[in-house]
PDB file with SEQRES, HELIX, SHEET and CRYST1 records, atoms N, CA, C and O in Angstrom:
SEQRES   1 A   77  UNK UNK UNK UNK UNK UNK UNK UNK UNK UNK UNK UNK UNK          
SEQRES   2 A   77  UNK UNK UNK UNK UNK UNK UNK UNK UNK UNK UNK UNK UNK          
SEQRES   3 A   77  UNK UNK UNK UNK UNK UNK UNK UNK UNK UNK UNK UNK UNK          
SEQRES   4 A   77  UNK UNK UNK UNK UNK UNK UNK UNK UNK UNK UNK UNK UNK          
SEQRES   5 A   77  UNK UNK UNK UNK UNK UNK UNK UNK UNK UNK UNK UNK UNK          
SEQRES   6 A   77  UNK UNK UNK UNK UNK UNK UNK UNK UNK UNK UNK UNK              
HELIX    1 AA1 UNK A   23  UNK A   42  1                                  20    
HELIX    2 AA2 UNK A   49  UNK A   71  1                                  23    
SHEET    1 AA1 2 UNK A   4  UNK A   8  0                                        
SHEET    2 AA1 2 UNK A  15  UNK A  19 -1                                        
CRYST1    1.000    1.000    1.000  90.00  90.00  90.00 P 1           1          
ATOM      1  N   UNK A   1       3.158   1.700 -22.739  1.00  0.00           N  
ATOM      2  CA  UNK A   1       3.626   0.390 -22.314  1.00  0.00           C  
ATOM      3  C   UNK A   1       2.436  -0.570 -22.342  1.00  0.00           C  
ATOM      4  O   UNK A   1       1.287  -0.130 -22.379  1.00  0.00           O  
ATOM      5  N   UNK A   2       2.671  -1.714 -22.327  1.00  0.00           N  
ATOM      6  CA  UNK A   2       1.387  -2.641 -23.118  1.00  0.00           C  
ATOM      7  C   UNK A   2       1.212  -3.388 -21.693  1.00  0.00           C  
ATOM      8  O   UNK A   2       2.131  -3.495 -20.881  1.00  0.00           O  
ATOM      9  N   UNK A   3      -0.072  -3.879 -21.506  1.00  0.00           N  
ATOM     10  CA  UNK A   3      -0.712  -4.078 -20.291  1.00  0.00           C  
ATOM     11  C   UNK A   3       0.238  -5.961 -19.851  1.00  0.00           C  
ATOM     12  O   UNK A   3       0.288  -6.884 -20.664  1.00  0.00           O  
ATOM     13  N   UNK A   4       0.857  -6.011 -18.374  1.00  0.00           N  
ATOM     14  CA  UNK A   4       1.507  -7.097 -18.212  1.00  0.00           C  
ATOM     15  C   UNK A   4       0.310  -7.496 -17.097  1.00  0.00           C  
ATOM     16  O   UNK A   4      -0.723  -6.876 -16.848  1.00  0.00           O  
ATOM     17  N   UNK A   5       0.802  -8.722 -16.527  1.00  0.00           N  
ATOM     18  CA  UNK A   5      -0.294  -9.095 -15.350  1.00  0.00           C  
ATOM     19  C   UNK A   5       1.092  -9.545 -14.261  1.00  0.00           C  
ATOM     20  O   UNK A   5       2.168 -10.089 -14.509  1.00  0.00           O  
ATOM     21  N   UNK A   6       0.488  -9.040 -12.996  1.00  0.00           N  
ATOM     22  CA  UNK A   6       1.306  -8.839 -12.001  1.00  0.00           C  
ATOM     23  C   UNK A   6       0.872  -9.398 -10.811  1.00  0.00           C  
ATOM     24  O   UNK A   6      -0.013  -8.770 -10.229  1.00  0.00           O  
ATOM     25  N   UNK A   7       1.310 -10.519 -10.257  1.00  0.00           N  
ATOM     26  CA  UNK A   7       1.011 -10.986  -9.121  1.00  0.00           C  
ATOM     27  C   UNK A   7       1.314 -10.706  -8.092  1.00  0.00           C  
ATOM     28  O   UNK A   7       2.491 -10.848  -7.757  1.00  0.00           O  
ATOM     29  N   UNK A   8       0.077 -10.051  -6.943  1.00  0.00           N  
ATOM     30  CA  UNK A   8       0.146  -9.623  -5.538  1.00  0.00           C  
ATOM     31  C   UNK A   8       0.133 -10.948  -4.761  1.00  0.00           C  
ATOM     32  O   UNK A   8      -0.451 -12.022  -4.896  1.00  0.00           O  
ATOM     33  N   UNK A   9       1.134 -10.363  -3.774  1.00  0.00           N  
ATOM     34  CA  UNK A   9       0.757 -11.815  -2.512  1.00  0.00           C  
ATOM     35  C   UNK A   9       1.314 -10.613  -1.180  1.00  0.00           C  
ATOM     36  O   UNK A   9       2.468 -10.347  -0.842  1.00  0.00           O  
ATOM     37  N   UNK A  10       0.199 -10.152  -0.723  1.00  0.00           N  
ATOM     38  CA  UNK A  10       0.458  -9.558   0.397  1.00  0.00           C  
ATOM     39  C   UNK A  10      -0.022  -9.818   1.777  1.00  0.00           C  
ATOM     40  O   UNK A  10       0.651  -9.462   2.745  1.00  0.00           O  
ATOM     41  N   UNK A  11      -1.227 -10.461   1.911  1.00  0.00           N  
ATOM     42  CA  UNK A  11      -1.813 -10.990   3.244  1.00  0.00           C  
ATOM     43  C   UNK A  11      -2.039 -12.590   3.070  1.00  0.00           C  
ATOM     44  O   UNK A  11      -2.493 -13.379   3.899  1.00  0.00           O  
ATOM     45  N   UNK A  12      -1.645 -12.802   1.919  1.00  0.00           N  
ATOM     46  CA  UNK A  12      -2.117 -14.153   2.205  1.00  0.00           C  
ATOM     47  C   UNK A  12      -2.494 -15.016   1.066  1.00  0.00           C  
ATOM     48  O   UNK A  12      -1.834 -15.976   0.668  1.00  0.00           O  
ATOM     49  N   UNK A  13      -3.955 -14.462   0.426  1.00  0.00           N  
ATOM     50  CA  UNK A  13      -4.360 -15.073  -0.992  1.00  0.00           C  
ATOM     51  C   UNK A  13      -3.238 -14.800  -1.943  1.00  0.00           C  
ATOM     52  O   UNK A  13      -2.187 -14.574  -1.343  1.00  0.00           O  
ATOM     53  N   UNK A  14      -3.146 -14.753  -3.247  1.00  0.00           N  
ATOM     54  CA  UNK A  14      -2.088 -14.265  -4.518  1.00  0.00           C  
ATOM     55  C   UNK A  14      -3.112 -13.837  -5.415  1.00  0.00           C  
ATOM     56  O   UNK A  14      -4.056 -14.624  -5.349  1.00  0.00           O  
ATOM     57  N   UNK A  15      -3.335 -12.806  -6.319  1.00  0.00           N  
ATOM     58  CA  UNK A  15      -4.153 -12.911  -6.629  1.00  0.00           C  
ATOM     59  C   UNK A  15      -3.426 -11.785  -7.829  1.00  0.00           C  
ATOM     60  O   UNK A  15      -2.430 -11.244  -7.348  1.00  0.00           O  
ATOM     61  N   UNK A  16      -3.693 -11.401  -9.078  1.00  0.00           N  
ATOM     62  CA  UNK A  16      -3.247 -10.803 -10.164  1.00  0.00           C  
ATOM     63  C   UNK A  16      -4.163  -9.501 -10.885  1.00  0.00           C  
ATOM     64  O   UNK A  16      -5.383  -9.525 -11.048  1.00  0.00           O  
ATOM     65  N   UNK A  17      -3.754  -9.002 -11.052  1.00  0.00           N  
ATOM     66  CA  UNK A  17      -3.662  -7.236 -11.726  1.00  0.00           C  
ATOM     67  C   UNK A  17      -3.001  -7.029 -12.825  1.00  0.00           C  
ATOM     68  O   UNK A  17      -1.811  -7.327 -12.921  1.00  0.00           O  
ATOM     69  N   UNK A  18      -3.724  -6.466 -13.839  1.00  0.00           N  
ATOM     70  CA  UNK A  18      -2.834  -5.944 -15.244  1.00  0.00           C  
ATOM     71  C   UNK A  18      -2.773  -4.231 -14.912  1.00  0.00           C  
ATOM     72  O   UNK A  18      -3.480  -3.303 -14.520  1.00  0.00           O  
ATOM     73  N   UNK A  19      -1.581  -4.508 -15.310  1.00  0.00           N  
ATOM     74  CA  UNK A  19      -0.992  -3.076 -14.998  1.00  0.00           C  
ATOM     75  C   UNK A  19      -0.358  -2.791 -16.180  1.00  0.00           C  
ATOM     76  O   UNK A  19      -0.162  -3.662 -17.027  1.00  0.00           O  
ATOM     77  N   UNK A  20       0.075  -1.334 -16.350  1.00  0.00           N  
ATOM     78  CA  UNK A  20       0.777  -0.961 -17.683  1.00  0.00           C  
ATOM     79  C   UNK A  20       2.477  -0.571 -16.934  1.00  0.00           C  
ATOM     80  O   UNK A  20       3.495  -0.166 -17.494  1.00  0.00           O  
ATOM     81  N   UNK A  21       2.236  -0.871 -15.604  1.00  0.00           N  
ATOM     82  CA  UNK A  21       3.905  -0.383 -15.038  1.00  0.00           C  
ATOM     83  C   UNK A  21       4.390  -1.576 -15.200  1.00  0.00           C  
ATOM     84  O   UNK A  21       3.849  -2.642 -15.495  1.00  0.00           O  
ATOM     85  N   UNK A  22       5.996  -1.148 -14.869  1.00  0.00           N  
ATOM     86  CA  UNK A  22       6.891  -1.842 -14.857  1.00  0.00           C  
ATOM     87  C   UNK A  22       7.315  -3.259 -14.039  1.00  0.00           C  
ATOM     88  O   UNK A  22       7.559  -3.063 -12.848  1.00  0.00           O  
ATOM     89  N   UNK A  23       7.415  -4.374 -14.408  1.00  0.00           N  
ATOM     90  CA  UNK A  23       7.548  -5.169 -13.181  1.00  0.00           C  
ATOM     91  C   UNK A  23       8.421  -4.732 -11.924  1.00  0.00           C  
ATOM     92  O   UNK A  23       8.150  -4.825 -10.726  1.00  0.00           O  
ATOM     93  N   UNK A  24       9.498  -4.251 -12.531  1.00  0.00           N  
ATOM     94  CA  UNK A  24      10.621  -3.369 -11.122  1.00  0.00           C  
ATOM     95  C   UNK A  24       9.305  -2.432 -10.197  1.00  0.00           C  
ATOM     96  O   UNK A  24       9.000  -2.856  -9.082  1.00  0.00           O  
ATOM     97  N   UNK A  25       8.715  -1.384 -10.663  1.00  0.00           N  
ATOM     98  CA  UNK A  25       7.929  -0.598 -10.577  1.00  0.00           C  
ATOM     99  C   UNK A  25       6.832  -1.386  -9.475  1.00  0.00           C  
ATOM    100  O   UNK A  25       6.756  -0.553  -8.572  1.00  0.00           O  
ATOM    101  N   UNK A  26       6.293  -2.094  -9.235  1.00  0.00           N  
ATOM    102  CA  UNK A  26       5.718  -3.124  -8.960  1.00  0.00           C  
ATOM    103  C   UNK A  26       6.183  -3.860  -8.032  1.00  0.00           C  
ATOM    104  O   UNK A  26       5.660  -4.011  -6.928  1.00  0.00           O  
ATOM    105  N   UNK A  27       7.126  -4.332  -8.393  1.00  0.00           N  
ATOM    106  CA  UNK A  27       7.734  -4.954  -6.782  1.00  0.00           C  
ATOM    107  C   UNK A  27       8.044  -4.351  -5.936  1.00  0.00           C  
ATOM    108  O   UNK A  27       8.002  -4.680  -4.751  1.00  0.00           O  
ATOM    109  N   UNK A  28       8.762  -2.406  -6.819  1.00  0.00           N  
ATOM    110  CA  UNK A  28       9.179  -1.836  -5.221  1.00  0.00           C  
ATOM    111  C   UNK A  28       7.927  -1.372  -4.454  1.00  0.00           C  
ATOM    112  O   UNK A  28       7.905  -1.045  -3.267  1.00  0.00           O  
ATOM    113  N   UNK A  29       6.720  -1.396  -5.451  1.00  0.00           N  
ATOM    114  CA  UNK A  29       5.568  -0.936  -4.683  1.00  0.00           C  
ATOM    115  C   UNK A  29       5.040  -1.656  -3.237  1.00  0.00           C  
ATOM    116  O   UNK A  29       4.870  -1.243  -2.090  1.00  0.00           O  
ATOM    117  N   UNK A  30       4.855  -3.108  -4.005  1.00  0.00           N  
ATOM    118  CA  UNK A  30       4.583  -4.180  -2.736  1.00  0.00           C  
ATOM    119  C   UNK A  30       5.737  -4.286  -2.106  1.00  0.00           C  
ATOM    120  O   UNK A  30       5.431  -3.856  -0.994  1.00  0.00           O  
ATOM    121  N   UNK A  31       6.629  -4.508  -2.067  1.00  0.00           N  
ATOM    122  CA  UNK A  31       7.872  -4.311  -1.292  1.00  0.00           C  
ATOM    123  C   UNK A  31       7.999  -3.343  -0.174  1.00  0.00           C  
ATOM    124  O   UNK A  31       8.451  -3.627   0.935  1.00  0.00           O  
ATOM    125  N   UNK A  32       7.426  -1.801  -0.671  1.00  0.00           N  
ATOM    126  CA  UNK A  32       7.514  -0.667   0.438  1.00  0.00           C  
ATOM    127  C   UNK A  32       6.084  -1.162   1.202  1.00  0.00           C  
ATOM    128  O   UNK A  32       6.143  -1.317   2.421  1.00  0.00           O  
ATOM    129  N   UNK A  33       4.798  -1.413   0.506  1.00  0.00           N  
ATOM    130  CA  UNK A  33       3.487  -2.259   1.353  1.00  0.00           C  
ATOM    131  C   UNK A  33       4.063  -2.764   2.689  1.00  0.00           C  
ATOM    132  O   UNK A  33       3.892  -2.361   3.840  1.00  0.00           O  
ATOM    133  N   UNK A  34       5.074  -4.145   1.990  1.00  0.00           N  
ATOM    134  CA  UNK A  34       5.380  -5.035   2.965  1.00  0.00           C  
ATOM    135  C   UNK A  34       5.885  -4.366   4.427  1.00  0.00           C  
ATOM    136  O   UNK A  34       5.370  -4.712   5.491  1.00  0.00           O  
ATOM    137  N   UNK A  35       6.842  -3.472   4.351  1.00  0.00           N  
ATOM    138  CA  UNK A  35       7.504  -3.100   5.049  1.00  0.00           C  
ATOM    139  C   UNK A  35       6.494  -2.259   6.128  1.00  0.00           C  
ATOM    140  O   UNK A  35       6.495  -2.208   7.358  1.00  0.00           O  
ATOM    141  N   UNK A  36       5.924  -1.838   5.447  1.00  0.00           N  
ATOM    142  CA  UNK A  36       5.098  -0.405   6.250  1.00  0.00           C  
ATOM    143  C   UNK A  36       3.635  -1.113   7.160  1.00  0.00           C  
ATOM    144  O   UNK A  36       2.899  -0.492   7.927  1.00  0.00           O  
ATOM    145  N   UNK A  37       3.537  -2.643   6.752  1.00  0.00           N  
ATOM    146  CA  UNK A  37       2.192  -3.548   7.191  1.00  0.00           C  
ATOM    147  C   UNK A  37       3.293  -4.166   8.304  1.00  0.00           C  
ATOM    148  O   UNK A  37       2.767  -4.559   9.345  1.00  0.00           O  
ATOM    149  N   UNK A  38       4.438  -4.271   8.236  1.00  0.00           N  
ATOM    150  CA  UNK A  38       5.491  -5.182   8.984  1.00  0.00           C  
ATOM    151  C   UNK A  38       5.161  -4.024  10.696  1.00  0.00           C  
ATOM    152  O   UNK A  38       4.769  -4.304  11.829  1.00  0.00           O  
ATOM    153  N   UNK A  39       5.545  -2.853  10.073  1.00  0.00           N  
ATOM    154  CA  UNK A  39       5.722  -1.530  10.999  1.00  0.00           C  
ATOM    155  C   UNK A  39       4.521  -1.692  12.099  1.00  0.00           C  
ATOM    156  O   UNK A  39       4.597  -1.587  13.323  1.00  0.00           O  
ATOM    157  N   UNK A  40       3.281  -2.008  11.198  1.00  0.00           N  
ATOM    158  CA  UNK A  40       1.828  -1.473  11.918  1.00  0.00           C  
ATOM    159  C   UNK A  40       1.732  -2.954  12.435  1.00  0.00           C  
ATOM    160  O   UNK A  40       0.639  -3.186  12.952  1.00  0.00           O  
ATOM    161  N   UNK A  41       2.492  -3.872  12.426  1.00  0.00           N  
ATOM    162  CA  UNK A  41       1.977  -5.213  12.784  1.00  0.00           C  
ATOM    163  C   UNK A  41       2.321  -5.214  14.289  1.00  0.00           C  
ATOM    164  O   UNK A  41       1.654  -5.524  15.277  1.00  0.00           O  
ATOM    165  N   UNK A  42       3.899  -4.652  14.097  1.00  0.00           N  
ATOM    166  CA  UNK A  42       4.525  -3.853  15.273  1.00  0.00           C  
ATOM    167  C   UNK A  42       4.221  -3.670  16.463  1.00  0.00           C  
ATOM    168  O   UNK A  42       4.029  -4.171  17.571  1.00  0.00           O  
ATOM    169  N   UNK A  43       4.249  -2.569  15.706  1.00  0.00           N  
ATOM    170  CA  UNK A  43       3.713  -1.369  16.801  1.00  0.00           C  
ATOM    171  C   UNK A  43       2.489  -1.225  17.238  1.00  0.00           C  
ATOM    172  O   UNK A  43       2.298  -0.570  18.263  1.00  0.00           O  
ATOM    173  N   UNK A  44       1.364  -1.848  16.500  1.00  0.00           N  
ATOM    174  CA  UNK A  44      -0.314  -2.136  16.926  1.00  0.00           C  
ATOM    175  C   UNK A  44      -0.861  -3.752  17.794  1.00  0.00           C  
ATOM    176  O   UNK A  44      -1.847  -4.219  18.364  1.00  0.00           O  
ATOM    177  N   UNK A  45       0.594  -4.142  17.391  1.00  0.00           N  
ATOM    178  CA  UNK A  45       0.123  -5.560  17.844  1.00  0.00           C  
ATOM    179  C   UNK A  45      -0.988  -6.506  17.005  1.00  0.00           C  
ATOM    180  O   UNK A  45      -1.655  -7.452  17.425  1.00  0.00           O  
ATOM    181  N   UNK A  46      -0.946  -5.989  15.854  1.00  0.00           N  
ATOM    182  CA  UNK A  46      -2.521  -7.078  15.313  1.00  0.00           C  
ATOM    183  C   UNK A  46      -1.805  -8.003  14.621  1.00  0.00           C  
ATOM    184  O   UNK A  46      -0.604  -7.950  14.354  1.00  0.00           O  
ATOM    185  N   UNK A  47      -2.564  -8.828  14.350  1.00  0.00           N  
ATOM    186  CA  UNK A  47      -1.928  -9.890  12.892  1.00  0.00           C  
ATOM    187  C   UNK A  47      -2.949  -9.855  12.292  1.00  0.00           C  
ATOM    188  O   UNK A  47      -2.590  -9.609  11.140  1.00  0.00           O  
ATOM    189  N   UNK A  48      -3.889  -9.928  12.300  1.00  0.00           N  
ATOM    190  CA  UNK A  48      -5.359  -9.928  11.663  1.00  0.00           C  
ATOM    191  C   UNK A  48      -4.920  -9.521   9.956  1.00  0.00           C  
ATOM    192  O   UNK A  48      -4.461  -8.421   9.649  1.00  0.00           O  
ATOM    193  N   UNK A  49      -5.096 -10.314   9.259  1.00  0.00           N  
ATOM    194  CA  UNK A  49      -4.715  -9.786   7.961  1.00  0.00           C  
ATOM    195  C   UNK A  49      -5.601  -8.522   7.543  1.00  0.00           C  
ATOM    196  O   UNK A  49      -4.992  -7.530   7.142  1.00  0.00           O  
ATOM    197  N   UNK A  50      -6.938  -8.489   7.606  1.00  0.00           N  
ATOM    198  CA  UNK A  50      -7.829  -7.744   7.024  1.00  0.00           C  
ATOM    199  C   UNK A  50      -7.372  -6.352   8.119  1.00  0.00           C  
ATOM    200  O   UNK A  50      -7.109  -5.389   7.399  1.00  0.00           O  
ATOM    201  N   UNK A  51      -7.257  -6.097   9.203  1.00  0.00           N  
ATOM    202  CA  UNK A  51      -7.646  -5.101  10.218  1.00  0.00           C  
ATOM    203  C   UNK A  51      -5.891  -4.787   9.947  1.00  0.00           C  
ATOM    204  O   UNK A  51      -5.640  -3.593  10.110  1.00  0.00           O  
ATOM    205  N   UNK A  52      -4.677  -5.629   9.573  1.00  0.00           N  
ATOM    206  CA  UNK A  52      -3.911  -4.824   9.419  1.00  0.00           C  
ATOM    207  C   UNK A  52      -3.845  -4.023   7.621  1.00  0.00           C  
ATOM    208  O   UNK A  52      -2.989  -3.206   7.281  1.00  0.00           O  
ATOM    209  N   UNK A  53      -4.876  -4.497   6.805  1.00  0.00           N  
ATOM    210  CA  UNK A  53      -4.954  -4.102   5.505  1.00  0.00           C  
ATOM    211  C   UNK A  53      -5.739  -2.476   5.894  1.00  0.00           C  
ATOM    212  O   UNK A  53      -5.360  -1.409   5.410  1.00  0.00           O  
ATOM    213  N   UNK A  54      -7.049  -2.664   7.006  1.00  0.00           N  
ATOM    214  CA  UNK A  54      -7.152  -1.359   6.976  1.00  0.00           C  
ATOM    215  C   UNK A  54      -6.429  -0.341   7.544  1.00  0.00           C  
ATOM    216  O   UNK A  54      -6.433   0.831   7.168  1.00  0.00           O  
ATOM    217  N   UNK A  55      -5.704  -0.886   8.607  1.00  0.00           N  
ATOM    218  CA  UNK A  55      -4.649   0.097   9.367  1.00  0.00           C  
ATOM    219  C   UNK A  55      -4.057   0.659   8.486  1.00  0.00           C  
ATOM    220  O   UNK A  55      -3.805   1.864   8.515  1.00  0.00           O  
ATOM    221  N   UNK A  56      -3.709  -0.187   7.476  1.00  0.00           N  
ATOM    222  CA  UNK A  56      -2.331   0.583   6.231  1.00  0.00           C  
ATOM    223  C   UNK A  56      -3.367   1.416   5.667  1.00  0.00           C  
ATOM    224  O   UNK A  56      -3.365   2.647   5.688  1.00  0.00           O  
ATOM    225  N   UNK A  57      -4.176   0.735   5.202  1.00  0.00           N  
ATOM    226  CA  UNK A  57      -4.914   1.789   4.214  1.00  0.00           C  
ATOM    227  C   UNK A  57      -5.214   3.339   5.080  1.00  0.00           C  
ATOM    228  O   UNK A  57      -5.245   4.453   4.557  1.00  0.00           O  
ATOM    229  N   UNK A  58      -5.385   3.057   6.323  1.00  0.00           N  
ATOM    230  CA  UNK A  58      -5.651   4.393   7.279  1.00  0.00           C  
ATOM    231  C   UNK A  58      -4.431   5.099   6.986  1.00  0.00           C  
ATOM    232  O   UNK A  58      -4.343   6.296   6.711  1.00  0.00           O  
ATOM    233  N   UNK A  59      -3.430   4.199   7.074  1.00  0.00           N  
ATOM    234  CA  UNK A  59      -1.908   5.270   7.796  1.00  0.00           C  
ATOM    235  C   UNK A  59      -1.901   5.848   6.306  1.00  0.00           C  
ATOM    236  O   UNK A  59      -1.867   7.079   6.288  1.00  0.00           O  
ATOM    237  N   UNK A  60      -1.924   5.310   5.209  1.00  0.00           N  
ATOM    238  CA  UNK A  60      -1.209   5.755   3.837  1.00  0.00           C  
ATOM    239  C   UNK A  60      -2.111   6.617   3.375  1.00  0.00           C  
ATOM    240  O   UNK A  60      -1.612   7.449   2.617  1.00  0.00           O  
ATOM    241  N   UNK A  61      -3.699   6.768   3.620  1.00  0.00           N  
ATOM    242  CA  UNK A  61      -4.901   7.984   3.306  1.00  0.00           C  
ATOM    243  C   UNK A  61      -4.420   9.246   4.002  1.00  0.00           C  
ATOM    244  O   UNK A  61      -4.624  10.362   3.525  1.00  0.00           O  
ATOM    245  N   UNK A  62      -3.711   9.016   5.258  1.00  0.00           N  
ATOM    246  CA  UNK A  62      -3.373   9.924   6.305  1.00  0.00           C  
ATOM    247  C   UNK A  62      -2.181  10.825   5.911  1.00  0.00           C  
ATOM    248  O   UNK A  62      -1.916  11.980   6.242  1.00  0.00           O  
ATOM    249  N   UNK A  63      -1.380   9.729   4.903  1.00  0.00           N  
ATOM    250  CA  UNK A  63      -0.048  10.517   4.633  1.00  0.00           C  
ATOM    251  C   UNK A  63      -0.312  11.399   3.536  1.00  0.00           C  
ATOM    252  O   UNK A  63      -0.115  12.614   3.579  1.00  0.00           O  
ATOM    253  N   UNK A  64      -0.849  10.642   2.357  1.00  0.00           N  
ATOM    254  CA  UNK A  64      -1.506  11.092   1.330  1.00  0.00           C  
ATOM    255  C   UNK A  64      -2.390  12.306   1.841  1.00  0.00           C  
ATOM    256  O   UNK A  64      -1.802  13.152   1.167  1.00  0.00           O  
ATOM    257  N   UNK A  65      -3.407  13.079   2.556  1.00  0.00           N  
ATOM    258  CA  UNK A  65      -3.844  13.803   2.894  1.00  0.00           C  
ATOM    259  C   UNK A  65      -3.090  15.071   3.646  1.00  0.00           C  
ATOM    260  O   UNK A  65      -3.580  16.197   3.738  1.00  0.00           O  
ATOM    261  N   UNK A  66      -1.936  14.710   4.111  1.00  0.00           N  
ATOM    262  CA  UNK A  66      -0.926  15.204   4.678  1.00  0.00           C  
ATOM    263  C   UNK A  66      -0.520  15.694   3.656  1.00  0.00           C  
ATOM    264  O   UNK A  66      -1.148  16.671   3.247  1.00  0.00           O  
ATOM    265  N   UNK A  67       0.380  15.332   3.052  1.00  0.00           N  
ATOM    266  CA  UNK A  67       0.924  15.612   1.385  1.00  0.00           C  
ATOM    267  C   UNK A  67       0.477  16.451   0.668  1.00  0.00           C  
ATOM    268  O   UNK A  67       1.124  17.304   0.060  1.00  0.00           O  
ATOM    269  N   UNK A  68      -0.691  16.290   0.669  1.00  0.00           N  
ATOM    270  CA  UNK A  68      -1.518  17.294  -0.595  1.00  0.00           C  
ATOM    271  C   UNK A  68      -1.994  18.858  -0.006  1.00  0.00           C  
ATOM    272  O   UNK A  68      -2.205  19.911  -0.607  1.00  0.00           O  
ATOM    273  N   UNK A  69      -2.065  18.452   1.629  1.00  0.00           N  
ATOM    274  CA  UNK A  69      -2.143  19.812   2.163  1.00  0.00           C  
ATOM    275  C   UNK A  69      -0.830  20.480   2.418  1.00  0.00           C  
ATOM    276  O   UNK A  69      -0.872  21.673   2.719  1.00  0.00           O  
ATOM    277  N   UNK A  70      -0.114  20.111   2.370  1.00  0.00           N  
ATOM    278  CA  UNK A  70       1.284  20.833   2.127  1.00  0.00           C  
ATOM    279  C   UNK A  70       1.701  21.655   1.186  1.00  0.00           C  
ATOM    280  O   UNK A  70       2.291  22.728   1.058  1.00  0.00           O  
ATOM    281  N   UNK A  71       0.920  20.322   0.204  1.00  0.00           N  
ATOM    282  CA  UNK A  71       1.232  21.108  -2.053  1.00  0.00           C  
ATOM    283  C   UNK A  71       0.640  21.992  -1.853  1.00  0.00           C  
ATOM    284  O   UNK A  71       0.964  22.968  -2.530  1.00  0.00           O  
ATOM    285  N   UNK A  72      -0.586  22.203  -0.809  1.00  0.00           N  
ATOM    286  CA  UNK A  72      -1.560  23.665  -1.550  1.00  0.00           C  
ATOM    287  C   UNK A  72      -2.561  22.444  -1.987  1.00  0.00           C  
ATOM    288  O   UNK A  72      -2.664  22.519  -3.211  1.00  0.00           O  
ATOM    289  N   UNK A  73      -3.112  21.669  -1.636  1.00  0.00           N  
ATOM    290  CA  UNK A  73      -4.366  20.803  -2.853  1.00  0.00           C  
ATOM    291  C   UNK A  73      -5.121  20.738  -1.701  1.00  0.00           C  
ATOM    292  O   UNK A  73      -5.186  21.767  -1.028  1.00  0.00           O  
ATOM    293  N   UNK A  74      -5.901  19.424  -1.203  1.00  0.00           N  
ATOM    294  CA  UNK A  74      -6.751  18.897  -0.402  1.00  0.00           C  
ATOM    295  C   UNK A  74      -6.465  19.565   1.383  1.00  0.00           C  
ATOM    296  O   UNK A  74      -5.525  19.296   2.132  1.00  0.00           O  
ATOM    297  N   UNK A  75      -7.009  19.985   1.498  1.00  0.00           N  
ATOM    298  CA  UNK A  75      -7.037  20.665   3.341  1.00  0.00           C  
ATOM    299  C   UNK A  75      -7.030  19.700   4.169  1.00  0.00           C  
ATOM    300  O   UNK A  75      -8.057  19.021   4.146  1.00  0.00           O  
ATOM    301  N   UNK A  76      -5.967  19.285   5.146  1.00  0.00           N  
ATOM    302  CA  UNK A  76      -6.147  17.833   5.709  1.00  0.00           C  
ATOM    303  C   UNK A  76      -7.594  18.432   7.120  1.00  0.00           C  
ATOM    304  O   UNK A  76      -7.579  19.612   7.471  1.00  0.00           O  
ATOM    305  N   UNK A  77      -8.351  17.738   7.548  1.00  0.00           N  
ATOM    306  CA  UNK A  77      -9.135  17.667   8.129  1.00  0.00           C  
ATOM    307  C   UNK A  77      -8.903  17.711   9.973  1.00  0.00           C  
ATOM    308  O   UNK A  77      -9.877  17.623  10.721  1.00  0.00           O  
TER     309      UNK A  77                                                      
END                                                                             
């Protein structure tokens, strides 16, 4: 698939990425983002754009690490 450019707008700036996925592919990505930054905005109480960018990035390393020790791959810690 030939490289498209794809505009993020998730905390705030907009800012663009060439990707070889799909635009559908792509929206449901930021789309599930949205939802799961909505969750931690929540339930943590922050708005802080940056401190809720790392929260996600925490929760989704966490799941991802979870995951792979399940497959048999990475040993979660």
């Amino acid at each position: 698939m030939p490289l498209t450019t794809f505009n993020v707008d998730l905390i705030g700036p907009v800012f663009a990425i060439q990707t070889d996925e799909s635009l559908d592919y792509m929206q449901s990505l930021v789309s599930r983002l949205r939802d799961r930054m909505a969750v931690i905005k929540t339930s943590a109480k922050v708005s802080d754009p940056l401190k809720l960018s790392i929260l996600l990035c925490i929760t989704l390393m966490d799941e991802l690490v979870r995951e792979r020790a399940k497959a048999g791959g990475d040993k979660a810690s």
